[in-house]
Residue, then its C-alpha position, 0 to 999 in steps of 0.5 A: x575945918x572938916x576934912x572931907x568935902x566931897x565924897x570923892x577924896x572919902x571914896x579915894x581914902x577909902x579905895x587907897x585903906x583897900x589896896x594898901x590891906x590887899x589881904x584883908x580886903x580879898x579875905x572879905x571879899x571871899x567870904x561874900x563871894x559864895x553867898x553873893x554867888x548863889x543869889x545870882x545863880x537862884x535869879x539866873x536859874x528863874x530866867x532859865x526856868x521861864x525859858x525853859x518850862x514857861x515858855x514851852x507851856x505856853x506855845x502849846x498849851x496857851x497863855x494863863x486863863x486859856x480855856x477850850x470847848x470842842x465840837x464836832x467839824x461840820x459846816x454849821x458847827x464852824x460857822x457857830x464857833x466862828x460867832x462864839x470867836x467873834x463875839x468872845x471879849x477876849x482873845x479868840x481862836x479856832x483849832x481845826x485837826x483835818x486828818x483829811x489834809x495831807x502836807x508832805x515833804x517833796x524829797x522824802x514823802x513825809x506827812x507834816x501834823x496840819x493844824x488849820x486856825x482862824x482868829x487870834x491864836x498867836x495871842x493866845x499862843x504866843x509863837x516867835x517868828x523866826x523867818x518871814x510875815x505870818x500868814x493872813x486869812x485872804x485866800x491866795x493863789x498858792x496855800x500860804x502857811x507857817x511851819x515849824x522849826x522842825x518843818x522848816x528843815x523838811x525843804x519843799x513842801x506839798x498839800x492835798x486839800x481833800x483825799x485822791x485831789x493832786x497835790x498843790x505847791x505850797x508857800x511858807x510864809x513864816x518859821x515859827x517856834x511852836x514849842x513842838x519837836x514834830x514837823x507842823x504846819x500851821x494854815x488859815x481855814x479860810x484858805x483851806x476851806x476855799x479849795x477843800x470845799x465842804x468841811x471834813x469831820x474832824x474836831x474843831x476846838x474854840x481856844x478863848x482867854x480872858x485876864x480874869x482871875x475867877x475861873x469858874x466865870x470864864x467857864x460859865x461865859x464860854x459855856x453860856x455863849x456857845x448854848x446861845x449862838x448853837x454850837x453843840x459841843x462835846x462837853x462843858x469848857x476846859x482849861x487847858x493852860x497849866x502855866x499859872x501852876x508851873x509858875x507857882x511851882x517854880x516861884x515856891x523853888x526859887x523862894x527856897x534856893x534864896x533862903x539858903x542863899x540868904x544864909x549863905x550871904x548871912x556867912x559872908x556878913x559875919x565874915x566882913x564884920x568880923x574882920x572890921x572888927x579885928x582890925x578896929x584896934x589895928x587902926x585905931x591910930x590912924x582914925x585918931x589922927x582923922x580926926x585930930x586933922x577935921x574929920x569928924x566921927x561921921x567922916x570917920x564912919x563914912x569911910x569905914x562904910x565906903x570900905x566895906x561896900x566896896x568890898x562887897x561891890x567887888x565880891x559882887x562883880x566877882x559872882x556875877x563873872x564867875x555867873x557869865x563863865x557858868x551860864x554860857x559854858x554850863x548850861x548848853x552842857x546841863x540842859x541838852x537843847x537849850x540855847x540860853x538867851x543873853x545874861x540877864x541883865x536883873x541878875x547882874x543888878x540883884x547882885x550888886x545891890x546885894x553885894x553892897x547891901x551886904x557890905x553896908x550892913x557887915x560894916x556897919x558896927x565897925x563904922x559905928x565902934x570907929x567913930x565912937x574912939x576917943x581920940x585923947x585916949x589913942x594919942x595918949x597911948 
């Protein structure tokens, strides 16, 4: 007759070993702790690091595979790159900088930097919308238009489309977060050009990407597509995203930091199969009369392992505790600014797989070496 039939009285044998050692079971614990800790702070410092550095990156740069060409802005120009956005397979934009626009600020006069677009530019650049509907390109009655983060406190806002007209009232449709620390404004051309009338010279920028991995492809198609449809630019397509690169920059650190945290855990291993091993002798009795009882050797292993992964599960727990206290007091206080999202779920999730792997693999020698005992030879001592 075995003795277990169910894993629940093995998991409660095993949880009543733990508490009745509290000793031995907190020291094991302790010396997952640290190496358990700095696997979850290396997966909660890549979150942070994708806020912090991707996220930024893309807002003002554009997604992976952005690319730009730049013409003069003339009224033949804007209608050719209107036909090279048009016709481009992916995603799209323009990019007008019309120095002639001035938006200020009602209270204090303060000129805001005007960005005029068209197209799909929160596809290529990706803006959250913190308040309100982003603005469409139908002309309104009043301008409609995006602000910033840094704009949004400025309060009202006027805009003079072209130099010595009045200036217009002007609805913010949309709080955004552009990734810039300078008050912006962000306006649809079509809106801008139904009262501005003919074009001012400025430089109007074609943003285009495409998810294609072969660079110098995109550079001919934009290229080829602007000398066909008579855009005359300034030059040959540039990219201008440099997210794949941060990216590579910061899987090379996070690869790093977990070998060291791997070392570290490695520690923490040793340390639980070290003390299972000390204390082998120290039950050997105990696994004799299992044993004698029904339970068989792999009864006996089971519960040896069911000891140590909880005890690594609780190392685990422990980390990610202390992990949480870390991320939300630490963090506003290291990375001036930065308002941390909520505690990544993963590395809550890496942590307790690696706190029970980690148990598992210190225990398992122990396991091993219990369920080899001869049973005679206990009894007879």
């Amino acid at each position: 007759m075995r003795q277990f039939k169910s894993p629940g009285p093995l998991f409660g044998s095993a949880l009543q070993s733990i508490r009745s050692k509290a000793g031995r079971a907190a020291l094991s614990c302790l010396s997952l702790v640290l190496g358990v800790l700095s696997i979850v702070v290396v997966e909660v410092a890549s979150s942070i690091a994708a806020q912090v550095v991707l996220q930024p990156a893309e807002l003002q740069q554009g997604r992976s595979n952005t690319w730009e060409i730049t013409a003069q802005a003339t009224p033949q120009s804007i209608q050719a790159a209107s036909s090279v956005m048009r016709q481009w397979p992916g995603d799209a934009a323009l990019l007008v900088t019309d120095q002639s626009v001035v938006v200020h600020a009602s209270a204090t006069g303060q000129h805001l930097q005007v960005n005029t677009y068209a197209g799909r530019l929160r596809s290529i650049r990706p803006f959250p919308v913190l308040h309100g509907k982003w603005p469409t390109d139908r002309p309104t009655l009043t301008p409609a238009l995006a602000v910033n983060k840094a704009a949004s406190a400025l309060g009202d806002l006027r805009i003079q489309p072209t130099p010595g007209s009045p200036s217009l009232p002007v609805h913010v449709s949309a709080v955004v977060d552009d990734g810039s620390s300078t008050p912006q404004i962000w306006i649809p051309l079509q809106q801008l050009r139904s009262r501005a009338g003919a074009e001012a010279e400025a430089t109007i920028h074609v943003i285009a990407r495409l998810d294609d991995n072969h660079a110098a492809s995109i550079q001919s198609r934009l290229n080829s597509t602007s000398d066909a449809l008579g855009l005359r630019t300034n030059g040959a397509a540039q990219r201008v995203d440099t997210v794949d690169e941060l990216a590579a920059t910061l899987d090379t650190m996070r690869t790093t930091f977990l070998i060291v945290g791997g070392v570290t855990l490695l520690v923490g291993v040793i340390g639980i199969l070290n003390i299972g091993l000390a204390t082998l002798s120290e039950r050997a009795e105990e696994f004799a009369l299992r044993r004698s009882l029904g339970a068989t050797r792999g009864d006996v292993a089971v519960l040896v392992l069911a000891e140590s992964m909880m005890i690594g599960l609780l190392g685990a727990t422990t980390a990610s505790g202390v992990s949480w206290a870390l991320y939300k007091t630490a963090i506003p206080v290291i990375a001036d600014g930065v308002e941390p999202d909520a505690f990544p779920l993963q590395a809550c999730i890496v942590g307790l797989a690696v706190g029970a792997g980690a148990g598992l693999l210190g225990g398992a020698i122990p396991a091993f070496r219990a369920a080899r005992l001869p049973i005679a030879v206990v009894m007879r001592a």
